[in-house]
C-alpha positions in Angstrom: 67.0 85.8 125.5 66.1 88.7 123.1 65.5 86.4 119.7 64.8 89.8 117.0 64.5 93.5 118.2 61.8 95.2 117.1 64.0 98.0 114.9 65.3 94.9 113.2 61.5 93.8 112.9 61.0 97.8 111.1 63.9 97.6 109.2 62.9 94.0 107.3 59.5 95.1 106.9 60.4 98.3 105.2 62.8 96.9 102.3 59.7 94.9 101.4 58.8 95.4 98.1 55.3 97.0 97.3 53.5 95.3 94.5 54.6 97.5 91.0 51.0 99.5 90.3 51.1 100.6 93.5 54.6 101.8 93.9 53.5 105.2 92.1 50.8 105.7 95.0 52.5 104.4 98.1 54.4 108.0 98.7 50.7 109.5 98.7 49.0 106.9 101.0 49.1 109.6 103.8 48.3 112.5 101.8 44.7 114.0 103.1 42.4 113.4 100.6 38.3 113.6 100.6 36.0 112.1 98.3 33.4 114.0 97.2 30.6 112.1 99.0 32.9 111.5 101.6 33.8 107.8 100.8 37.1 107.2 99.8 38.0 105.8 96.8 41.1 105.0 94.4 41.9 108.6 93.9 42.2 109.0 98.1 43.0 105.1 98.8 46.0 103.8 97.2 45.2 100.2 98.6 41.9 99.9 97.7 43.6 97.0 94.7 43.7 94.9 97.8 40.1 94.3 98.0 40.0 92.5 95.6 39.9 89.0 97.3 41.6 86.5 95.1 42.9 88.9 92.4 46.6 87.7 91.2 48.2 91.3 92.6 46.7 90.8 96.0 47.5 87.8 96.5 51.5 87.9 95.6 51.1 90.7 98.3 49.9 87.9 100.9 52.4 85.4 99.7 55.4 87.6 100.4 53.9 89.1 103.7 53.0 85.5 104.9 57.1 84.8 104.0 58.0 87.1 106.1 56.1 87.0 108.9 56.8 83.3 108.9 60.7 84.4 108.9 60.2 86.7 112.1 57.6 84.0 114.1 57.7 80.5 112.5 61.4 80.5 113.2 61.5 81.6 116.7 62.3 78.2 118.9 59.3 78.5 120.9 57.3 78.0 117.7 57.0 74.0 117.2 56.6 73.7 120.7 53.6 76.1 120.8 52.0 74.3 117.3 52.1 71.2 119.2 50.8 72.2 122.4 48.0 73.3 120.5 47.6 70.5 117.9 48.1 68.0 120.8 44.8 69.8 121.8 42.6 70.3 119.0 43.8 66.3 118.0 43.0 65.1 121.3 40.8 61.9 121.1 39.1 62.2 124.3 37.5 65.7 123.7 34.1 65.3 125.0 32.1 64.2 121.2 29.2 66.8 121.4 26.1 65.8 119.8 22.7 66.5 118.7 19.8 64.2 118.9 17.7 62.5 115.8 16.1 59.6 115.1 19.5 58.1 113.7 21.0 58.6 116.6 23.4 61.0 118.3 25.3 63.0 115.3 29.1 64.2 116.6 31.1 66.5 113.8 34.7 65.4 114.6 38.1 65.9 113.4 41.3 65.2 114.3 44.8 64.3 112.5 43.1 61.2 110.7 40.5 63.6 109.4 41.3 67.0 108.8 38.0 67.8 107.4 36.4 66.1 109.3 33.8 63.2 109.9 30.0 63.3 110.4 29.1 60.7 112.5 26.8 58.6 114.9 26.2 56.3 118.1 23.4 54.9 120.0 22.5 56.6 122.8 23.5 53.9 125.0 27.2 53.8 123.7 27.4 57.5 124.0 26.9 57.6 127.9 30.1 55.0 127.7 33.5 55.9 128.2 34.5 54.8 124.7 31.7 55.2 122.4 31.0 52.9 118.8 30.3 55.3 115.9 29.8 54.7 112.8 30.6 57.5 109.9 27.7 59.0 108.1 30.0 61.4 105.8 33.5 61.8 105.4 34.4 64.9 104.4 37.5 64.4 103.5 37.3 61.6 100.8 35.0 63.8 99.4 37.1 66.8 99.0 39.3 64.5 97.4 37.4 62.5 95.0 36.1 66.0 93.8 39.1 68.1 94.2 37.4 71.0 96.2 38.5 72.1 99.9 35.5 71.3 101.4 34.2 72.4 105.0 31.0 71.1 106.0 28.7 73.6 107.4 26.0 71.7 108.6 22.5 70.6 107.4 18.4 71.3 107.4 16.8 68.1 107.5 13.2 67.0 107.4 11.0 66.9 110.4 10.1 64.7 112.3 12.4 61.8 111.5 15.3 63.8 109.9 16.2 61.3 107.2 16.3 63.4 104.2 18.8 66.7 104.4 20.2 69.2 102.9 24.4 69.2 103.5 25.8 72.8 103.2 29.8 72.9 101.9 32.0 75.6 101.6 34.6 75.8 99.1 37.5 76.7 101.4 35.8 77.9 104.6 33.5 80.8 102.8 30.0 81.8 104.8 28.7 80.8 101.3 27.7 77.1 100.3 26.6 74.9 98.2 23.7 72.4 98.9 23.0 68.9 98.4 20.4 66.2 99.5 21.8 63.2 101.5 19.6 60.6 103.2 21.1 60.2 106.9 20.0 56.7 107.0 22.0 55.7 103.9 25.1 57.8 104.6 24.9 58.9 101.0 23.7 61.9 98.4 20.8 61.0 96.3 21.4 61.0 92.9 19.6 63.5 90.8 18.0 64.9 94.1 17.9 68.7 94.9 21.1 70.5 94.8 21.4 74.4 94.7 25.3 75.9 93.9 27.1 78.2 96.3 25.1 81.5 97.4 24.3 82.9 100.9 20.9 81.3 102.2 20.1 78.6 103.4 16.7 76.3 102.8 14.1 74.5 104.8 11.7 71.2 104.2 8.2 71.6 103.2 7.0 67.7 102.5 9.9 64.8 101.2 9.5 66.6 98.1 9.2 70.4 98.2 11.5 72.4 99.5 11.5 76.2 100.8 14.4 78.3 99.5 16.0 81.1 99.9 18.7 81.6 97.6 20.9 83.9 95.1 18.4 84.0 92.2 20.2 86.6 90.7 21.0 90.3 91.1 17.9 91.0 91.4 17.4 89.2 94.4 19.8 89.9 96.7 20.0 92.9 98.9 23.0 95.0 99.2 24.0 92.8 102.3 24.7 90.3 99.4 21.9 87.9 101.4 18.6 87.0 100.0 15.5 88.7 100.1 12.7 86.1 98.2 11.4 83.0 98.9 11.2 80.5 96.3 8.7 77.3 96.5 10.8 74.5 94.8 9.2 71.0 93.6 11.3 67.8 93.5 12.1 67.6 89.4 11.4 71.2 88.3 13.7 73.8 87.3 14.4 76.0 90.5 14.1 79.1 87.8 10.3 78.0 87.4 9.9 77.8 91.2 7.1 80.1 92.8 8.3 83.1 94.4 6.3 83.4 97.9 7.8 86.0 99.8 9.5 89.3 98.9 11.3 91.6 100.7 13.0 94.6 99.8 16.5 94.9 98.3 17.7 97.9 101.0 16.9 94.8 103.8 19.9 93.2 105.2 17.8 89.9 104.3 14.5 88.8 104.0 13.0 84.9 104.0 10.4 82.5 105.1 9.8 79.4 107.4 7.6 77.3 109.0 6.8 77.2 112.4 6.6 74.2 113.9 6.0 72.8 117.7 8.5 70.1 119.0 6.0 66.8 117.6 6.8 69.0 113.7 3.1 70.0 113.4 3.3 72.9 110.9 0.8 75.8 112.4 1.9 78.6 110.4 4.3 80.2 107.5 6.1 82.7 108.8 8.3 85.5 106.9 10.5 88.0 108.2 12.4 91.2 106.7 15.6 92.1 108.0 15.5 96.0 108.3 18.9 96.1 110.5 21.3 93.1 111.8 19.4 94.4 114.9 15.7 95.0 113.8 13.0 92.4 111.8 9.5 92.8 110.7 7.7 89.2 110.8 4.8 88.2 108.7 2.3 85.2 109.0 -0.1 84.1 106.3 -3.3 84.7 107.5 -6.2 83.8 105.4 -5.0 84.9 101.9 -1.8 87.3 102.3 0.7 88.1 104.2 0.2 89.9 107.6 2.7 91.9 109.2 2.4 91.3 113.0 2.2 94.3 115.6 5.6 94.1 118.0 8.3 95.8 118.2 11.5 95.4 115.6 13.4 94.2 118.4 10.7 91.7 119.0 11.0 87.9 117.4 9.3 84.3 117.8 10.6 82.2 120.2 8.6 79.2 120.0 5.8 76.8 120.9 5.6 74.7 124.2 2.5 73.4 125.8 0.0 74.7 123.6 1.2 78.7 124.0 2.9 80.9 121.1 6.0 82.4 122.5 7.4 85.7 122.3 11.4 87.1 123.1 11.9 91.2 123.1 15.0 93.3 123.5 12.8 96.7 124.1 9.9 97.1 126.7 6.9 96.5 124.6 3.6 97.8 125.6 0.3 96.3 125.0 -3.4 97.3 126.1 -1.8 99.1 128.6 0.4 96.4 129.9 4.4 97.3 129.6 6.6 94.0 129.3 10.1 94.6 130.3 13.0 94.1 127.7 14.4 90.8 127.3 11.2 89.3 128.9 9.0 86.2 127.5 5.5 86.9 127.0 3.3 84.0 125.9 -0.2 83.7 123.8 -2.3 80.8 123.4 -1.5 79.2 120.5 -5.0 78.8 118.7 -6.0 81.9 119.7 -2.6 83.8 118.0 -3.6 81.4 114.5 -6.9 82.8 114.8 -6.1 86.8 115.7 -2.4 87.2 115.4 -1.9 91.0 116.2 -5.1 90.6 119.3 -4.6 87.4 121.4 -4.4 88.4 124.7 -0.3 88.2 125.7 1.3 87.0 129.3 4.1 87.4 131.2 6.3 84.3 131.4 9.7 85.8 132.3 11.3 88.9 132.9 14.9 89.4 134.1 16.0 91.0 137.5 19.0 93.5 137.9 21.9 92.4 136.0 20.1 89.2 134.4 19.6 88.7 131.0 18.5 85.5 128.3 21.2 83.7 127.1 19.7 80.9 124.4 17.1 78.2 124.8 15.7 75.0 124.3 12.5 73.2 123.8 12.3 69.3 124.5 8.6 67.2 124.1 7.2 68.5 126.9 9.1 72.3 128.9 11.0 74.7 128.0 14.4 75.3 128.9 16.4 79.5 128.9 19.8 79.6 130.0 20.5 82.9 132.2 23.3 85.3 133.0 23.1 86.7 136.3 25.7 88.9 137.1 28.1 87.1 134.2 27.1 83.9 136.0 25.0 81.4 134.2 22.0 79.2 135.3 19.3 77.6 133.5 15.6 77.7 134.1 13.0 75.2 133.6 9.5 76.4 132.4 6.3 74.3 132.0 2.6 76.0 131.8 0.6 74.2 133.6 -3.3 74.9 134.7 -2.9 78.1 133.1 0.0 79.2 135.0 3.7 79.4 134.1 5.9 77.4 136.2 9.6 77.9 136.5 12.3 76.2 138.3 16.2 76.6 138.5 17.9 73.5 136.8 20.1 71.9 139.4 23.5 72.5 137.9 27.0 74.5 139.8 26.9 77.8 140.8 29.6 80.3 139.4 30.3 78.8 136.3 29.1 79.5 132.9 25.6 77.2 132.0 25.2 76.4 128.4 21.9 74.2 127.3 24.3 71.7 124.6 21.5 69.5 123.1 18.2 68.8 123.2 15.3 66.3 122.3 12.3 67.5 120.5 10.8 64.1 121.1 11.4 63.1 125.0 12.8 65.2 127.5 16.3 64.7 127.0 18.7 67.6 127.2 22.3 68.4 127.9 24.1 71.2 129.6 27.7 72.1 129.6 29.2 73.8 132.8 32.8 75.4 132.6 34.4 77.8 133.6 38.4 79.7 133.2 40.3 76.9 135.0 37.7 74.0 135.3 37.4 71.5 132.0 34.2 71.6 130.4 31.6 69.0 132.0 28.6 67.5 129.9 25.5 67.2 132.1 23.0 64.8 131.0 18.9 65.1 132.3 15.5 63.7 131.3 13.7 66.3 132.8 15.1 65.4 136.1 18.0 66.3 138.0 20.8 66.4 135.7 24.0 64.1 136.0 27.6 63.9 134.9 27.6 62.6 132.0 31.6 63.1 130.3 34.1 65.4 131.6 36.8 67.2 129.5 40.4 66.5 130.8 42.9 69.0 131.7 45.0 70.5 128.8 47.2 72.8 131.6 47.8 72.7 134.5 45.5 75.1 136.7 46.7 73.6 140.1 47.3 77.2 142.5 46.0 79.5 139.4 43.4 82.1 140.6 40.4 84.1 139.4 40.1 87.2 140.0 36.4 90.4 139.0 37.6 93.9 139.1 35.6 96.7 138.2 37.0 99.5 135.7 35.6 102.9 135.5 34.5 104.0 131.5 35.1 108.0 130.5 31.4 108.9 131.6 31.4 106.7 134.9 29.9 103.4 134.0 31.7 100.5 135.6 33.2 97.9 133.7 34.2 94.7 134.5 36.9 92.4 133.8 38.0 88.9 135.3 42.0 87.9 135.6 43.9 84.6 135.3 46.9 84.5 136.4 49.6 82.2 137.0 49.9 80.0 140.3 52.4 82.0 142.9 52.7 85.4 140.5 52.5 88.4 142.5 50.7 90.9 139.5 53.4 93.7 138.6 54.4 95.8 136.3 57.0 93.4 134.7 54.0 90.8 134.6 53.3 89.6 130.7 49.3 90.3 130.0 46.8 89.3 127.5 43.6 91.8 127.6 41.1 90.3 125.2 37.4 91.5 124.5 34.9 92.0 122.0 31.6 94.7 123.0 29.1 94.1 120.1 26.2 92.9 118.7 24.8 92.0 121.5 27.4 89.0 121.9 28.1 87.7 125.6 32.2 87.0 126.5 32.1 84.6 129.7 34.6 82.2 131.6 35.4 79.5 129.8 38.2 76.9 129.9 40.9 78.5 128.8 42.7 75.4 126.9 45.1 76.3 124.4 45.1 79.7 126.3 45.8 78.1 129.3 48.5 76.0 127.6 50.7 78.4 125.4 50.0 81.4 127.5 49.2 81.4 130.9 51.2 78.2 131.7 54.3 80.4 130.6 53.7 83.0 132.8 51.6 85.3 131.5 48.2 86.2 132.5 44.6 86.7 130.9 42.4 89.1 131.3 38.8 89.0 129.9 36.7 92.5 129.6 32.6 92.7 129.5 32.2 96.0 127.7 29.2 97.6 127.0 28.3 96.7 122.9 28.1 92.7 124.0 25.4 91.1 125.7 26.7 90.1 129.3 24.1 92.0 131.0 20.7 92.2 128.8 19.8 93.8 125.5 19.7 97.6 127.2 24.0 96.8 127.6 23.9 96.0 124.1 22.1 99.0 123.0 23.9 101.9 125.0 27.2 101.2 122.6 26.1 101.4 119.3 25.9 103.6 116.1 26.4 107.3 118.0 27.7 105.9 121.0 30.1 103.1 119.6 33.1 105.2 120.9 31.4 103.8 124.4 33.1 100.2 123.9 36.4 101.7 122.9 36.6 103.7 126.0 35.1 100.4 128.5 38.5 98.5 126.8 40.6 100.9 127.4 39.6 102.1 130.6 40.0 98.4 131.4 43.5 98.5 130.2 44.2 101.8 131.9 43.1 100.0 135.6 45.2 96.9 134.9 48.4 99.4 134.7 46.8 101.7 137.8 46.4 98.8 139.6 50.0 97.8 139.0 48.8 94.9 137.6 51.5 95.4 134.4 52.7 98.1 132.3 52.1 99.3 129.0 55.2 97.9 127.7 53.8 94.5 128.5 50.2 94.4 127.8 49.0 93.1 124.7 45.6 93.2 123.7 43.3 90.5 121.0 40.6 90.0 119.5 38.2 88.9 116.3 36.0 90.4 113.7 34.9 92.5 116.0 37.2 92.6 118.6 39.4 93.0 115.3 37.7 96.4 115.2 38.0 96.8 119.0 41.6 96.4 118.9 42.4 98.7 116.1 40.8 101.4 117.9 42.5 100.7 120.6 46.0 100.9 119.1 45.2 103.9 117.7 43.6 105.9 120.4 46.1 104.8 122.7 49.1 103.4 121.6 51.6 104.3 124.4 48.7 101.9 126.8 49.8 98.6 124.9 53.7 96.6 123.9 51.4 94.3 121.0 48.1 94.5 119.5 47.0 91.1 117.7 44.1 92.3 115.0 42.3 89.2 113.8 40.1 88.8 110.7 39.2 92.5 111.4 36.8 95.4 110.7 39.3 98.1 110.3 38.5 100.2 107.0 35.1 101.6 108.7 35.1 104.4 105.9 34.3 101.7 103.2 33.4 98.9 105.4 29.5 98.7 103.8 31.2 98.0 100.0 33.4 95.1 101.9 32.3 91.6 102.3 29.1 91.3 104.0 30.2 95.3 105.8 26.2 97.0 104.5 24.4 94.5 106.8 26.0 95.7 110.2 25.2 99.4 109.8 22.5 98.7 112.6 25.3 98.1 114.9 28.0 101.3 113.1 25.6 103.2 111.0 25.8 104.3 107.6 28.7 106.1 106.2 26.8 107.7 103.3 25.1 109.8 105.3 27.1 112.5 106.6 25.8 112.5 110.3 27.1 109.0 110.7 30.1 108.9 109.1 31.2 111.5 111.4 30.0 109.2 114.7 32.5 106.8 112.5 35.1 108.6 111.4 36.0 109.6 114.9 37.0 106.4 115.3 38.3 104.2 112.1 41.4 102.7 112.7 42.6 102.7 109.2 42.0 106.6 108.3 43.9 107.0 112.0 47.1 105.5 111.7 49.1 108.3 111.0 52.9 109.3 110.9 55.3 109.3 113.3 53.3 107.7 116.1 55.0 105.2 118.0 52.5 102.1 117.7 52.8 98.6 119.2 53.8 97.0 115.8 50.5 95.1 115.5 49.7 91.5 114.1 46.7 91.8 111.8 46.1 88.0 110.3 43.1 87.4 108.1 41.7 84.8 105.4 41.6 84.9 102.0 38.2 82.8 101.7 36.8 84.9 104.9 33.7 86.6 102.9 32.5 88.1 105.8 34.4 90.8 107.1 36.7 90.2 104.3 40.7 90.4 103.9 41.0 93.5 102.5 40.3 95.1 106.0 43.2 93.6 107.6 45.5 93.8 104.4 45.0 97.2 104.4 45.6 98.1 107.5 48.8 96.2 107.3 49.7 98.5 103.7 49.2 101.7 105.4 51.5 101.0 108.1 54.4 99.3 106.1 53.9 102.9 104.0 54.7 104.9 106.6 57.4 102.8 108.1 55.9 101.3 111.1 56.9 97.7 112.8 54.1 95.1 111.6 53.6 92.0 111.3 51.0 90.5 108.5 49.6 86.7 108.4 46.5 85.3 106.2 45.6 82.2 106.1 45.0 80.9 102.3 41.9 78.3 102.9 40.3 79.1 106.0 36.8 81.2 106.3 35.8 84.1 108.9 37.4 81.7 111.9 40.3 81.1 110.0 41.6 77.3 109.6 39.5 74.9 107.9 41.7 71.9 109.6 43.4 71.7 113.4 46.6 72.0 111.7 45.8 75.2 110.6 44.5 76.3 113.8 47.3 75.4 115.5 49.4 77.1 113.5 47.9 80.4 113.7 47.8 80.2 117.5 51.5 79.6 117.7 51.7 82.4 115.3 49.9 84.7 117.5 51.6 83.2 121.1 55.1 83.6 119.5 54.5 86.9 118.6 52.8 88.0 121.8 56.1 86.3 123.7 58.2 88.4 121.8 57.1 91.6 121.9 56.1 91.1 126.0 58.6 88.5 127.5 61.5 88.9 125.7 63.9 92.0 126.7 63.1 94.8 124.2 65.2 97.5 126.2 67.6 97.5 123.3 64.9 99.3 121.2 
């Protein structure tokens, strides 16, 4: 049944009204305009009002957008259904309770539909390996948010080592990346009264003694770089004035971020301060005191701390580093002895602990009392390793966990050797494995929220424009023979260095490829699936690299007769937002939908929006005139232009998302309801850069975004 057609769609969204001061401009939003320095500005962007988060303007623009869109989706009769499915989900009480260890016991952050917000709580570790643990509530957010009015989201906490009583509880005032701080005591379940407590800024802080803390804050303008993150250190005394608190560490204000820490092994013995500037999102320089000052150690930016086990200092690098004539290979481990880096930082001798083969690469770690613990990706496969030193050799072993499935380390114990792994994959329910440094054991198992019985799994291989091959895995449907009339879902993301693997597909599984549509999952070059050197190929000059691995991808999936343009719709986040615009607009006759979530999209202006001047290690600097040509070859929102027949994309956002920020999205939306085009525009009101600060919300957008994908790809749009 064909519920709206999409000319029907064009025509409501063009008798929407624009808001008045920019009804004078919206007949020049096309109109070719360059900024002297090349960076457009009110004179050459009529929407440019709409960056302004929260102002009264902007957001009567989202209220009537969110109306609409709400008319076209929210009303379709395959909404409630959807909103359940997925609330049904994101409610369901017997989600495996993920946990983390302390001396308080194991510490679960859970909501559901009796706590929206959510609950911070604890069990024993005894009742934990039951079927239906005790646990008793530590903080509930919720009662707090309404004794004090505020929509808060807790964002975790930094608690004193070793026993982890005392800590610091980050909340966000509707979902923002910034928070506010206050001390709680984890044995009481309460804050202390008159204890430390820092108001919202980026940053975050980290335990000296029980009464000194190490803070890195918004201490004014002068303080924070043009990332809008901190670049001192502050020193700050239980009962003092944080103004009168020593300044330790300072970076520079053109640093994405600069800070300080202390580097401890897993028994909390302090054996250094460390600092770090952040001179790209990619690139650090690190700092230990040493003697009297600060010394700047001699690695490579791509180089960091990795930690302490058994004695040996620990070192993680994306770039080959070579030392006295000794070349360790990106993405390896090298190791020094520990007293011997304390005394000669830049010349203890350095040793080969890991280094990957073809196709392998690091993916996160974990140190218990006694080994250390890396999680692997070989060949987008995962496995984890098990490294001790022992006699002054490094021993490694494979972790006894399933083969073909993606391996996740999920917890671990700094005090015994207790760790957890989680094992999943597309159509298999996430399983929590439970070892104590010995062969590792069932512990809980998710249940099935589809059904997967017959559905299939599928690697293919895509060929980029200059050769490299890309691959992509497909989920489809029990008994579906792939065709061109077959309903398809092409998601990705391809940067910073961030790894897209098999997981359970839940809600996806539920609202999408239960009803006949199938899934397809891209590794692009940009992300992380096959070691730092995959990462690196795709950025700043070569960016246009990931946008030609997705669409090649989507170009084999309609070769291979797989689908058809008409119904192939592509998603993704942040990101992927960005990945997704440049796909629509490179190639619009490739896709039927394009769902562009909490987006980059304005790439022109994208350093002066939300948090945009601290990724320029991954897009590079549009300033300088080299590199904004690399990115205005590619922008989506300077290349939507008239009279281009484009899949009526579904950009969604958040107003409290002070990351990539609204404004991108909004935007993008502005431009096209200017020149006529089908669109579709959703932001959520309360939620932060994930959008949804509750499971209702949540489920809401994913019905959203499933109804919208059904009607643009199953329904009959031959009428258009």
């Amino acid at each position: 049944m064909k519920l709206v057609s999409t000319l029907a769609i064009a025509a409501t969204f063009a008798m929407t009204a624009t808001p008045a001061s920019a009804n004078d401009q919206a007949s020049d939003a096309m109109a070719e305009k360059v900024a002297d320095d090349g960076i457009p500005g009110p004179a050459e962007d009529p929407f440019i009002w709409l960056e302004e988060a929260r102002s009264e303007e902007a957001l009567a623009w989202v209220r009537a957008e969110n109306e609409r869109t709400n008319s076209m989706l929210a009303t379709d009769p395959r909404f409630e259904k959807l909103k359940g499915d997925a609330l049904a989900i994101l409610d369901s009480e017997d989600r495996v309770p993920y946990v983390g260890f302390s001396k308080f016991g194991l510490v679960n952050f859970w909501q559901d539909k009796e706590n929206p917000k959510g609950i911070l709580r604890r069990t024993t570790r005894e009742s934990y390996k039951t079927d239906d643990p005790e646990w008793e509530t530590i903080l509930d957010v919720d009662a707090l948010a309404a004794a004090e009015g505020k929509e808060w989201v807790y964002k975790g906490s930094s608690c004193l080592p070793p026993d982890g009583r005392m800590c610091m509880i980050a909340l966000s005032d509707g979902g923002k990346d910034a928070t506010i701080m206050r001390e709680f005591n984890m044995e009481t379940g309460e804050f202390i009264e008159d204890g430390f407590e820092l108001p919202e800024s980026q940053g975050g802080v980290s335990w000296i003694d029980e009464d000194t803390l190490l803070v890195g804050r918004d201490f004014g303008s002068e303080t924070i770089t043009e990332s809008e993150y901190p670049f001192t250190a502050r020193i700050w005394q239980r009962s003092t004035d944080i103004a009168d608190a020593e300044e330790i560490f300072r970076g520079d204000a053109k640093d994405v971020s600069a800070g300080a820490y202390l580097l401890r092994d897993a028994a909390s013995t302090v054996h250094a301060r460390m600092a770090y500037r952040g001179l790209s999102f990619h690139e650090r320089a690190y700092y230990v005191w040493h003697g009297d000052d600060w010394l700047k150690l001699d690695m490579p930016a791509k180089a960091n701390p990795y930690g302490i086990i058994d004695g040996q200092m620990l070192f993680s690098t994306d770039v080959d580093w070579t030392v006295d004539g000794q070349t360790f290979p990106a993405d390896s481990l090298i190791a020094m002895d520990l007293e011997e880096w304390k005394t000669d930082p830049n010349g203890a001798a350095k040793t080969l602990v890991w280094a990957p083969e073809e196709r392998q690469t690091k993916r996160g770690g974990a140190i218990t009392a006694n080994s250390l613990y890396v999680g692997l990706l070989d060949n987008v496969r995962g496995q984890v390793l098990k490294f001790d030193y022992e006699d002054g050799v490094w021993q490694s072993s494979k972790v006894d966990l399933p083969d073909n499935a993606t391996v996740s380390i999920g917890a671990s114990s700094n005090e015994t050797d207790e760790i957890m792994f989680t094992v999943t994959d597309f159509l298999t329910p996430t399983t929590l494995y439970y070892s104590e440094g010995d062969k590792p054991e069932v512990l809980k198992t998710s249940p099935s929220r589809f059904d997967a019985d017959g559905m299939e799994v599928e690697q293919h291989e895509a060929v980029s424009a200059d050769g490299t091959k890309i691959p992509y895995f497909i989920v489809k449907p029990k008994g579906m023979e792939l065709g061109a009339n077959t309903p398809t879902l092409l998601t990705g993301y391809g940067g910073f260095q961030v790894s897209r693997l098999p997981g359970y597909l839940g809600s996806a599984g539920k609202l999408w490829v239960e009803n006949g549509g199938a899934y397809v999952l891209a590794n692009l070059r940009g992300g992380g699936e096959f070691g730092p050197e995959w990462h690196q190929t795709a950025i700043r000059e070569n960016k246009q690299r990931t946008w030609d691995d997705f669409i090649a991808v989507a170009d084999d999936l309609v070769k291979r007769d797989y689908t058809a343009p008409e119904n192939l719709g592509i998603q993704g986040g942040s990101q992927g937002g960005l990945l997704v615009g440049t796909a629509f607009t490179q190639r619009p006759d490739l896709y039927g939908a394009a769902i562009v979530a909490i987006p980059l999209f304005d790439m022109l202006r994208y350093h002066e929006i939300g948090r945009g001047a601290s990724w320029i290690g991954e897009y590079g600097d549009p300033r300088i005139p080299e590199q904004r040509a690399w990115i205005a070859g590619y922008s989506p929102y300077q290349k939507i232009a008239p009279g281009v027949d484009y899949p009526a994309p579904f950009f969604w956002a958040s107003t409290a998302d002070d990351r990539t920020h609204p404004a991108h999205a909004r935007k993008g939306a502005a431009k096209m309801k200017a020149l006529g085009q089908p669109y579709y525009y959703y932001e959520d009101m309360t939620g932060g850069h994930s959008g949804g600060v509750d499971n209702e919300q949540r489920a809401k957008l994913s019905a959203l975004q499933y109804v919208y994908l059904m009607q643009r790809l199953k329904d009959d749009r031959s009428g258009e």
